[in-house]
Structure formats: C-alpha cells, structure tokens
Biotite code that builds the C-alpha atoms (Angstrom):
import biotite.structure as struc

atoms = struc.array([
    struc.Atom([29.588, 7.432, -45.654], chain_id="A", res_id=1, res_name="UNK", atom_name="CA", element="C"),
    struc.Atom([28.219, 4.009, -46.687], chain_id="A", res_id=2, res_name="UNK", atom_name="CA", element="C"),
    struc.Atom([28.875, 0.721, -44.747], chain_id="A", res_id=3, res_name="UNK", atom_name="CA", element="C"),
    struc.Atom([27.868, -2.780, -46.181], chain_id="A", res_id=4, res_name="UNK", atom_name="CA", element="C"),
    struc.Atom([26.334, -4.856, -43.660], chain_id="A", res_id=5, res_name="UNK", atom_name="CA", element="C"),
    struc.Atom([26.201, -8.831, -44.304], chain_id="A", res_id=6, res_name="UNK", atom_name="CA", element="C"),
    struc.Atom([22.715, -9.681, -43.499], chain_id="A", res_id=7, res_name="UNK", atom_name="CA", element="C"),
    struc.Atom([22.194, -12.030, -41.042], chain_id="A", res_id=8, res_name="UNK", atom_name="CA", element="C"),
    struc.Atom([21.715, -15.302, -44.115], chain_id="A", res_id=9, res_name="UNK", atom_name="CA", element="C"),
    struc.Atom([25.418, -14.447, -44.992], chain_id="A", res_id=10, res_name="UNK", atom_name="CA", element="C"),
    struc.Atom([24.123, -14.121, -48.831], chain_id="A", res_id=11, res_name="UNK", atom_name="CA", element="C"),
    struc.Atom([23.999, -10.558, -49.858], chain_id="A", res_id=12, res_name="UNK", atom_name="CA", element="C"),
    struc.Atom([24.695, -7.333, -48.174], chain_id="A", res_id=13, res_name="UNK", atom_name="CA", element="C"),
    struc.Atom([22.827, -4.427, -48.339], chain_id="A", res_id=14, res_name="UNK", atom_name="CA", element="C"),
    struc.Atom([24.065, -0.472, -47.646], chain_id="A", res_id=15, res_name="UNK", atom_name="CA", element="C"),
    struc.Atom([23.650, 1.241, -44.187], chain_id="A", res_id=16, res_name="UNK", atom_name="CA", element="C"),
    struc.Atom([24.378, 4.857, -43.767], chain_id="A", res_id=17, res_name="UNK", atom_name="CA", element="C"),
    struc.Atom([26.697, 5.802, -40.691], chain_id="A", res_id=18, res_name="UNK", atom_name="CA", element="C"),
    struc.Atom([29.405, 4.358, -38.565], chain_id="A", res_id=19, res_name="UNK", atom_name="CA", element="C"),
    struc.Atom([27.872, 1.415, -36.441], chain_id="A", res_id=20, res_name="UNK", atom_name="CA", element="C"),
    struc.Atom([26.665, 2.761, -32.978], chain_id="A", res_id=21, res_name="UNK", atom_name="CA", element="C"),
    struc.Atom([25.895, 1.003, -29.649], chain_id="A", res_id=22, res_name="UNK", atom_name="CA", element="C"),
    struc.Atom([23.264, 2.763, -27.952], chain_id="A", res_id=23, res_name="UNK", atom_name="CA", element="C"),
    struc.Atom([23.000, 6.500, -30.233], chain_id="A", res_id=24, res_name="UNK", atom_name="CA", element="C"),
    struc.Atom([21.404, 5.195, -33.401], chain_id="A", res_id=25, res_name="UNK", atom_name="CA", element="C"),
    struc.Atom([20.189, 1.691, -34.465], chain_id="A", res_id=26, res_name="UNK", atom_name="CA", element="C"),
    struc.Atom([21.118, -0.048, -37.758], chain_id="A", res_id=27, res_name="UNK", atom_name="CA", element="C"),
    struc.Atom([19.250, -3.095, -38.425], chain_id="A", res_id=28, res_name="UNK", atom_name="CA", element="C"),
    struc.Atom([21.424, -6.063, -39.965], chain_id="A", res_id=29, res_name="UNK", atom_name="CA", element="C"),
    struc.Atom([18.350, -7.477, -41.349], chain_id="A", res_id=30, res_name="UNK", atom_name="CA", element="C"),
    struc.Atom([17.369, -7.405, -44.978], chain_id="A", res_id=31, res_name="UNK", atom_name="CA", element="C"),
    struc.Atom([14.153, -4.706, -45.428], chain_id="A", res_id=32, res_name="UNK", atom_name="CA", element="C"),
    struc.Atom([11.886, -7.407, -45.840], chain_id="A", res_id=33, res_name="UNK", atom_name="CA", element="C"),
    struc.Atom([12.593, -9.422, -42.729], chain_id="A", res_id=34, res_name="UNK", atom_name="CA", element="C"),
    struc.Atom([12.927, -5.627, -40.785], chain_id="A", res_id=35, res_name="UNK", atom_name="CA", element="C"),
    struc.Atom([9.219, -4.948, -41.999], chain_id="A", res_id=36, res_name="UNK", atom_name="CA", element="C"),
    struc.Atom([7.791, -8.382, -41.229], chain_id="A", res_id=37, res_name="UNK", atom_name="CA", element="C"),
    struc.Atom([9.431, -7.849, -37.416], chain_id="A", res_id=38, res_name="UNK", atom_name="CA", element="C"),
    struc.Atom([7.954, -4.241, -36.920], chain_id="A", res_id=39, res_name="UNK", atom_name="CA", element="C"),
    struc.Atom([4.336, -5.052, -35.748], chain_id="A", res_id=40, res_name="UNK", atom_name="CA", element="C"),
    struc.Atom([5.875, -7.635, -33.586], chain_id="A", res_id=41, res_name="UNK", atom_name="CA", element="C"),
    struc.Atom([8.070, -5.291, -31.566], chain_id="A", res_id=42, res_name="UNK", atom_name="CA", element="C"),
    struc.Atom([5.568, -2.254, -31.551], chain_id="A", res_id=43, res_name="UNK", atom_name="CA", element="C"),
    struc.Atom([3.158, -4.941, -29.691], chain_id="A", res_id=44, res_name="UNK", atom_name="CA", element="C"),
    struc.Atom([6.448, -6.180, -27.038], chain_id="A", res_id=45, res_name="UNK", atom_name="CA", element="C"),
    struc.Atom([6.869, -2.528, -26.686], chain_id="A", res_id=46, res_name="UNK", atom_name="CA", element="C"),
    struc.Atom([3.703, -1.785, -26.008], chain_id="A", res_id=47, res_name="UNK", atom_name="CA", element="C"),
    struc.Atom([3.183, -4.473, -24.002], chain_id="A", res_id=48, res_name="UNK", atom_name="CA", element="C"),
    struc.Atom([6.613, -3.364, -22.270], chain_id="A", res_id=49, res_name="UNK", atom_name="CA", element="C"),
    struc.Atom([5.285, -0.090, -21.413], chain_id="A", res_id=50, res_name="UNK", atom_name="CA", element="C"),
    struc.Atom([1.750, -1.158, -19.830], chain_id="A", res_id=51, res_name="UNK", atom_name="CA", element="C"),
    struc.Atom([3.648, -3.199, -17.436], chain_id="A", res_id=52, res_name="UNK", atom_name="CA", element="C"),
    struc.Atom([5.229, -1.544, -14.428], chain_id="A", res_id=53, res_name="UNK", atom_name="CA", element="C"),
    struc.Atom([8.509, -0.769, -14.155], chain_id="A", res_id=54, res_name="UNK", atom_name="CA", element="C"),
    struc.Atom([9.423, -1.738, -10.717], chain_id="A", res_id=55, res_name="UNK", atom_name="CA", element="C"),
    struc.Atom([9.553, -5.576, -9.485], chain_id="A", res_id=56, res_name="UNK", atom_name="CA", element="C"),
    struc.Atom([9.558, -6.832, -6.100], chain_id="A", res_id=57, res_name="UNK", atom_name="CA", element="C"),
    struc.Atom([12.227, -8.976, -3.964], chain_id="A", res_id=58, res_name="UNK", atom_name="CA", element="C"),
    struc.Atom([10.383, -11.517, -2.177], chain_id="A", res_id=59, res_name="UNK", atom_name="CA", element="C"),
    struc.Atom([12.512, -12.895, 0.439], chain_id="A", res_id=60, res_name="UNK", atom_name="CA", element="C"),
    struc.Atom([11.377, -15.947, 1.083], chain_id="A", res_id=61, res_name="UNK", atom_name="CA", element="C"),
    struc.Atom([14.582, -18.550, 2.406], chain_id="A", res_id=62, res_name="UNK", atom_name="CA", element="C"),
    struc.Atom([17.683, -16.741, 2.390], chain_id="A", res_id=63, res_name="UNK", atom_name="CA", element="C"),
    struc.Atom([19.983, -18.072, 4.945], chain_id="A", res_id=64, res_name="UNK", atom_name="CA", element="C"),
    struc.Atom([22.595, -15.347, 3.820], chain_id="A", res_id=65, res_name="UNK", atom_name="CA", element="C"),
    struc.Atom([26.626, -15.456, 1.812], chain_id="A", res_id=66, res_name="UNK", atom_name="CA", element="C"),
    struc.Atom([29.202, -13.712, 0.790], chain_id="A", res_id=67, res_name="UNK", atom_name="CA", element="C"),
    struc.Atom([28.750, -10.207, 1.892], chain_id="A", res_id=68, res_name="UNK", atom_name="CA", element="C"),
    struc.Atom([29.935, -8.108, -0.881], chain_id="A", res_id=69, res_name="UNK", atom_name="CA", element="C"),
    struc.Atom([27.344, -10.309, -3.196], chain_id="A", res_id=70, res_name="UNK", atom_name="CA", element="C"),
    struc.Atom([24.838, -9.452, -1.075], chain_id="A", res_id=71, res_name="UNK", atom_name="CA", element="C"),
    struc.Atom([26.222, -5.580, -1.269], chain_id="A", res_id=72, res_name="UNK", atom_name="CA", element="C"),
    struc.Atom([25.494, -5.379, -4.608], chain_id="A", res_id=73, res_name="UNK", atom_name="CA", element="C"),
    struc.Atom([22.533, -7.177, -4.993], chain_id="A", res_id=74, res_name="UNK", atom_name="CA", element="C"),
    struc.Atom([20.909, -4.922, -2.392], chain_id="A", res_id=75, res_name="UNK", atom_name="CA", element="C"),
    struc.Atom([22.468, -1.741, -4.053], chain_id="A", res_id=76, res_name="UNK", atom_name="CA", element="C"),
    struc.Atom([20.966, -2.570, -7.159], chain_id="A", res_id=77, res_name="UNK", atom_name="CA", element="C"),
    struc.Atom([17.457, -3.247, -5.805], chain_id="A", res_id=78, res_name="UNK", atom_name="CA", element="C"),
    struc.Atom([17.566, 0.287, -4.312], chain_id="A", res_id=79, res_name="UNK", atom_name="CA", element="C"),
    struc.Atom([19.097, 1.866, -7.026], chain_id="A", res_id=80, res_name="UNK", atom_name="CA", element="C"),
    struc.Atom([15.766, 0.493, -9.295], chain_id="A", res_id=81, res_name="UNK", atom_name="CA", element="C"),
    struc.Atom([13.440, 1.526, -6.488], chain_id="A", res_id=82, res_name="UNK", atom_name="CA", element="C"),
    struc.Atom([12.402, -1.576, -5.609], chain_id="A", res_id=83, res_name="UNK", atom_name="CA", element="C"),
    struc.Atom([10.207, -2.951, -3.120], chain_id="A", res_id=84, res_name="UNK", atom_name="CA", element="C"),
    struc.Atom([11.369, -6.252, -0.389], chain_id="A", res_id=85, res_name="UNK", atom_name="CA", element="C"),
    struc.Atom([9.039, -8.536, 1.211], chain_id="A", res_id=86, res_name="UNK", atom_name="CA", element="C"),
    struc.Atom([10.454, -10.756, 3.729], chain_id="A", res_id=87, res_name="UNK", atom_name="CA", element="C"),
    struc.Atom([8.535, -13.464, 3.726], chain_id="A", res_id=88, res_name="UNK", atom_name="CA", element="C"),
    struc.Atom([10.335, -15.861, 5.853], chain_id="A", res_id=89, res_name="UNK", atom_name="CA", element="C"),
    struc.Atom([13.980, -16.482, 6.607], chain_id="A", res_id=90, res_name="UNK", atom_name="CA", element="C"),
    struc.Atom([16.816, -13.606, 6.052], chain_id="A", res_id=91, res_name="UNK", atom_name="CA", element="C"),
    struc.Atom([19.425, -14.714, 8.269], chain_id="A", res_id=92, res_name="UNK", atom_name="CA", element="C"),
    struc.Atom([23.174, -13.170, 7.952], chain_id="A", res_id=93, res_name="UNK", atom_name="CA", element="C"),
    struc.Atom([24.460, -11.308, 5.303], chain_id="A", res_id=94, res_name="UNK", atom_name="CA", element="C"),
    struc.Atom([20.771, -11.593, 3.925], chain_id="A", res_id=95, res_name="UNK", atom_name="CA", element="C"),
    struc.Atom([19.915, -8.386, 6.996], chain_id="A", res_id=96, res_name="UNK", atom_name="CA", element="C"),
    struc.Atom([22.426, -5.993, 4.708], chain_id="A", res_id=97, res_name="UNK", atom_name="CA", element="C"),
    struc.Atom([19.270, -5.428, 3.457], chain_id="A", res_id=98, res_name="UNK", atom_name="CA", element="C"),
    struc.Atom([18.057, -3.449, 6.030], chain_id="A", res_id=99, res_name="UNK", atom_name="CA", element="C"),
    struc.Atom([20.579, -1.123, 5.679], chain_id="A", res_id=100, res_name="UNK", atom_name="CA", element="C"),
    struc.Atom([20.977, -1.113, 2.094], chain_id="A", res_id=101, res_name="UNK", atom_name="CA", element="C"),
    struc.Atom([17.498, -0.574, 0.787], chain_id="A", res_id=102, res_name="UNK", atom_name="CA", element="C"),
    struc.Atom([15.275, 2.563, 2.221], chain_id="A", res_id=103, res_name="UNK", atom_name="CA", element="C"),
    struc.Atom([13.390, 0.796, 5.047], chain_id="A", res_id=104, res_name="UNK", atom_name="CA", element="C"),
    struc.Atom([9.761, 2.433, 3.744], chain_id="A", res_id=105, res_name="UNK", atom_name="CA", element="C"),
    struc.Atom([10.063, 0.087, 0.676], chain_id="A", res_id=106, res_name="UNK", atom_name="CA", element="C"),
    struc.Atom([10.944, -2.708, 3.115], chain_id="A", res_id=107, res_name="UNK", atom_name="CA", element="C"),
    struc.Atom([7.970, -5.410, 4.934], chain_id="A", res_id=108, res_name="UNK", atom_name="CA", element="C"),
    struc.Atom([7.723, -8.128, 6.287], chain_id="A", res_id=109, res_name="UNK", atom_name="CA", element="C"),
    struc.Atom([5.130, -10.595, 6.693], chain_id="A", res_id=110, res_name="UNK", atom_name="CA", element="C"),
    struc.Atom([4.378, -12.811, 9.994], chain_id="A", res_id=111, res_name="UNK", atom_name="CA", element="C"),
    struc.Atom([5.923, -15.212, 8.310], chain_id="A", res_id=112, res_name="UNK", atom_name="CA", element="C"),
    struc.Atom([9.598, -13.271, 8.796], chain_id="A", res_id=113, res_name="UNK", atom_name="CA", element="C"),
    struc.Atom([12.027, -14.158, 11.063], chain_id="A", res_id=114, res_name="UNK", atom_name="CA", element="C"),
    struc.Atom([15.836, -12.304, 10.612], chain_id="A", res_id=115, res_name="UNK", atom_name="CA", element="C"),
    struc.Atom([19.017, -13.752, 11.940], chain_id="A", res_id=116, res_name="UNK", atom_name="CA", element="C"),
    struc.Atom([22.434, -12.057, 13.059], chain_id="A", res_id=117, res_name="UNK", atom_name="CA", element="C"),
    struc.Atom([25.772, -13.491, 14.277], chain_id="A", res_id=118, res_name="UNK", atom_name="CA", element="C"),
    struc.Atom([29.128, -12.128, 13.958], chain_id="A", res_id=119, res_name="UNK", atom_name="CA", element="C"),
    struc.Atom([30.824, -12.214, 10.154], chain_id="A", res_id=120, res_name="UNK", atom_name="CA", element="C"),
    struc.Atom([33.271, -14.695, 9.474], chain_id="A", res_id=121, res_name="UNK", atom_name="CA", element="C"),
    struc.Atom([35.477, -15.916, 6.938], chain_id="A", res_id=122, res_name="UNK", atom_name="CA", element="C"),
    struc.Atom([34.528, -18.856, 4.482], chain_id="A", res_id=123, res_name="UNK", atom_name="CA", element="C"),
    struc.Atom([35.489, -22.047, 6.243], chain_id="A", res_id=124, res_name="UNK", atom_name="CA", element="C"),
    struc.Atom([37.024, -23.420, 2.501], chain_id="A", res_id=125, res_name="UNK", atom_name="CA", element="C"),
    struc.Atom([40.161, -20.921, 3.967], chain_id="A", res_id=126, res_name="UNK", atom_name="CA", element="C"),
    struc.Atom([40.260, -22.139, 6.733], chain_id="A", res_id=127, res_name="UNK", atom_name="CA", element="C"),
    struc.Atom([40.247, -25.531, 7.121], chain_id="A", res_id=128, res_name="UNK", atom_name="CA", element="C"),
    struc.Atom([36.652, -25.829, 7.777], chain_id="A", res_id=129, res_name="UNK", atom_name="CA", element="C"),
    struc.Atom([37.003, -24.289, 11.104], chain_id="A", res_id=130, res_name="UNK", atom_name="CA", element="C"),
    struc.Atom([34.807, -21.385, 11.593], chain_id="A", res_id=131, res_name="UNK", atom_name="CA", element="C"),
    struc.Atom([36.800, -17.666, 12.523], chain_id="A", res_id=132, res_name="UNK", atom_name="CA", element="C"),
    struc.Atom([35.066, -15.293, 12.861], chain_id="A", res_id=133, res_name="UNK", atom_name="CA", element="C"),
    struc.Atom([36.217, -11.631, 11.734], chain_id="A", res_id=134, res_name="UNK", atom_name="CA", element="C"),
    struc.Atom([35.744, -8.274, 13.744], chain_id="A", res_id=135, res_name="UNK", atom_name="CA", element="C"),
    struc.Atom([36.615, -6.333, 10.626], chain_id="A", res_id=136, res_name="UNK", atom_name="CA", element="C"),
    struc.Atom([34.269, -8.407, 9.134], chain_id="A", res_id=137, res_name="UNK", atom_name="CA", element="C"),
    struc.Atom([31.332, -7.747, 11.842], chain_id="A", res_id=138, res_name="UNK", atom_name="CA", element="C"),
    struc.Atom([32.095, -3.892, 12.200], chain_id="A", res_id=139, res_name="UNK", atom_name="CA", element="C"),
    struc.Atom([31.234, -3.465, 8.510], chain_id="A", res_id=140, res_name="UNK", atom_name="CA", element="C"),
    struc.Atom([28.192, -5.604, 9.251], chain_id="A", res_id=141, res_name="UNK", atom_name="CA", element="C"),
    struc.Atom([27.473, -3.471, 11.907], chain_id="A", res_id=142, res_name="UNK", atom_name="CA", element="C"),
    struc.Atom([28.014, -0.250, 9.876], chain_id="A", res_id=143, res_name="UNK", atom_name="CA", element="C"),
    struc.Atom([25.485, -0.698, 7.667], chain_id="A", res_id=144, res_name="UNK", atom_name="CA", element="C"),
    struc.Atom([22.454, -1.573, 10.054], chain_id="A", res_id=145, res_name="UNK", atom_name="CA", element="C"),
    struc.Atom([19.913, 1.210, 10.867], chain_id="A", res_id=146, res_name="UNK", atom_name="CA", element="C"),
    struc.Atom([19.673, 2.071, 14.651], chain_id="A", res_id=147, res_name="UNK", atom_name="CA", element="C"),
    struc.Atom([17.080, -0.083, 15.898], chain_id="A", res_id=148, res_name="UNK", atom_name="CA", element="C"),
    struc.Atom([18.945, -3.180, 14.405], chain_id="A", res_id=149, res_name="UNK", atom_name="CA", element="C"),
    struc.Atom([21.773, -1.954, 16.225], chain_id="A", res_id=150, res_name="UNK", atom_name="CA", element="C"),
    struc.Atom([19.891, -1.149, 19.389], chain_id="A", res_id=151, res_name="UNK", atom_name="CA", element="C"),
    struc.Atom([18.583, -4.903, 18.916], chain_id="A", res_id=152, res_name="UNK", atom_name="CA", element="C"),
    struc.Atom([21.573, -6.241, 18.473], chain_id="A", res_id=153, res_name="UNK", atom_name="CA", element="C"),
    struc.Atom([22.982, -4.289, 21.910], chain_id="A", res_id=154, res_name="UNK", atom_name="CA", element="C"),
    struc.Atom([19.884, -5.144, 24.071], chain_id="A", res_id=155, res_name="UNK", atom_name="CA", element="C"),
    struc.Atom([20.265, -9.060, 23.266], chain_id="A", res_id=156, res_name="UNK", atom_name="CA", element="C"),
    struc.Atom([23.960, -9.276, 24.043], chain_id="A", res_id=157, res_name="UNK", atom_name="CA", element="C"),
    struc.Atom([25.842, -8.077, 21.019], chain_id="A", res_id=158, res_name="UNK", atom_name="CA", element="C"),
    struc.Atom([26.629, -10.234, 17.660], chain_id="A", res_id=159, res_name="UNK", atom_name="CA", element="C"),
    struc.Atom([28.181, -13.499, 18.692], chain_id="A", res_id=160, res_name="UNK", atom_name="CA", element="C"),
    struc.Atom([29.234, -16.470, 16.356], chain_id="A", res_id=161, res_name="UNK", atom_name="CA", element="C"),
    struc.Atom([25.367, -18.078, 17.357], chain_id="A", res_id=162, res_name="UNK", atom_name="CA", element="C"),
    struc.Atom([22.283, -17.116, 15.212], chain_id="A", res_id=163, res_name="UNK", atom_name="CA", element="C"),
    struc.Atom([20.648, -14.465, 17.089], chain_id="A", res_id=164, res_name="UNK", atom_name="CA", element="C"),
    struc.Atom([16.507, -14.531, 15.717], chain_id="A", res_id=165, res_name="UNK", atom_name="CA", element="C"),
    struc.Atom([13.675, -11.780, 15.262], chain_id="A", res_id=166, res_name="UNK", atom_name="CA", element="C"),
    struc.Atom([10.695, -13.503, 14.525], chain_id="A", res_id=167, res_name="UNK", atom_name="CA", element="C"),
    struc.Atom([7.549, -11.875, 14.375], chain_id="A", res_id=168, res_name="UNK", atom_name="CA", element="C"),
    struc.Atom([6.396, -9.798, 16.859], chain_id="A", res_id=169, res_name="UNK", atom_name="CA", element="C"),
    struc.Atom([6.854, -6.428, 18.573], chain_id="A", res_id=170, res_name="UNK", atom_name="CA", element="C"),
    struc.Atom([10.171, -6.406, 18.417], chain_id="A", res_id=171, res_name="UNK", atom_name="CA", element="C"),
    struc.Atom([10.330, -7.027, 14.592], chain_id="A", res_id=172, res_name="UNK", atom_name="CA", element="C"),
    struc.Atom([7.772, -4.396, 14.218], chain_id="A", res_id=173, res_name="UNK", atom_name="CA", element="C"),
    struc.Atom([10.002, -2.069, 16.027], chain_id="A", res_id=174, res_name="UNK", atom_name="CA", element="C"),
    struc.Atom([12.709, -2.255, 12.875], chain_id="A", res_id=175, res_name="UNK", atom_name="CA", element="C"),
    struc.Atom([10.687, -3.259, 9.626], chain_id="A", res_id=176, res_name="UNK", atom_name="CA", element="C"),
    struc.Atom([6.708, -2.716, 9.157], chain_id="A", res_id=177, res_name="UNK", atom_name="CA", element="C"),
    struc.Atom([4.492, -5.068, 8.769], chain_id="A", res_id=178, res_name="UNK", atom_name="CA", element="C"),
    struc.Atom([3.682, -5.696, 5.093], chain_id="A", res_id=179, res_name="UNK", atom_name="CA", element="C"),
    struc.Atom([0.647, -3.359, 4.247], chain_id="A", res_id=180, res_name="UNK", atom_name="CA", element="C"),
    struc.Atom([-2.559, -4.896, 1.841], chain_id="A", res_id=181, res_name="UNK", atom_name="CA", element="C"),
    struc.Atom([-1.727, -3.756, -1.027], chain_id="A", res_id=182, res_name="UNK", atom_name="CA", element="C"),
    struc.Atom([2.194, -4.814, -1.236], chain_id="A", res_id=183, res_name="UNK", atom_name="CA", element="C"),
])
C-alpha cells in the first residue's frame, strides 16, 4: 500500500510505502533531496552519539530536598539508567531518598557533603503555613533508608521536626564512601 506524505514545504507530496510507524520502521517526510543532504550530518551525531558514554552522573551539589514522590522518581530513574551520584554538598530531606533508592556502590560523597534528616511533613500551603508533621509520612521515609541510615538516625535520637546533619567524617563514611579518584 502507498501513502502520500506532504513534505514538510507543504508543496508537493511524494509516495511512502507502509502504514506510518512510531518506533518499528522510519519514513522520512522529507523530499529525497533534503533526506540525502541530512544523511552525512546524522551518521556524524550518531557517531558522535556512540563515542560518548552512555551513563551521566548526578552531582548533588545544594539540594535542600521536596516533595517526596518527585524525589521517588527522580531517584528511580537515575538507578534504573545506572547512574552514578556525587554528593557534593548539601542533600538535606527528601534529597537522602537517595540513599535508599540508588545502589549505594554507585553512590559518594565528597568532604564537601553534609546530609540532613527530620521527620516528613505536609506542605505548609495546606496548612495554613503551620508546619505538621506526618508519621505516615516519616515511616515511608524511614522505609526506604539502608540500615546504617537507620541505625544513625536511632543512635542520634530518632527523626524529629529539627534538621538532624552528617557532615563529613566517620560517621558519614560509615553510610556512603568517600568519592574515589576517578569518579
């Protein structure tokens, strides 16, 4: 079967064969001329593409933390692509998930680090700008942390609704490395 596909100049139209397909086969909408002129182009992008690496880094530099469920997925999808964090200075609050989100061997930090806990709460616009805190809220918090976070957390009185800090030292050594040369 033959489609006619306007070219992209709205002037003539020229015969593709095949239904139009997302993703299984590609149909330019471009006029063969313009398609050839474009080819060299793209073979050097892709090329160019492929001799960079794949995987990027999250360098945590100021992150004084959010909505949890953002920071949920955010932290989902830097696993899910393998990728490498650097905390590099503040990750206070829901900014930690992190540490429970992402495999802690592709997490560092650098003596510039410093993470923050308190309990969860819910967003003062809701409540009259009066800050509530929520132990639903904290549990999942809690839930998600690896062991020594939690044994952290226990040993320096629990999550209250004041920033508890890790800054660097032993005892942040004792839940993330220390950022290694080549990172």
């Amino acid at each position: 079967m033959l489609n006619e596909f306007p070219t992209q100049f709205g002037q003539e139209s020229y015969p593709v064969a095949g239904p139009r397909v997302w993703g299984g086969s590609f149909h330019t909408r471009l006029p063969p001329p313009v398609a050839m002129r474009i080819t060299p182009m793209s073979l050097l992008l892709v090329s160019l593409a492929a001799a960079t690496p794949a995987r990027a880094d999250l360098h945590i530099t100021r992150d004084h933390g959010g909505y949890v469920e953002e920071y949920k997925t955010k932290y989902k999808r830097v696993r899910d692509k393998g990728e490498r964090v650097i905390i590099d200075g503040i990750c206070n609050s829901a900014c930690t998930l992190v540490l429970g989100i992402v495999p802690m061997n592709k997490i560092c930090v650098t003596p510039r680090a410093s993470l923050g806990f308190h309990q969860a709460y819910y967003d003062k616009a809701f409540t009259f700008g009066i800050k509530v805190t929520s132990a639903e809220g904290t549990s999942d918090l809690m839930s998600y942390y690896p062991d020594a976070v939690k044994d952290w957390i226990r040993r320096n009185g629990g999550l209250t609704t004041e920033m508890k800090k890790i800054k660097n030292g032993v005892d942040l050594w004792k839940i993330v490395d220390p950022c290694p040369d080549e990172w």
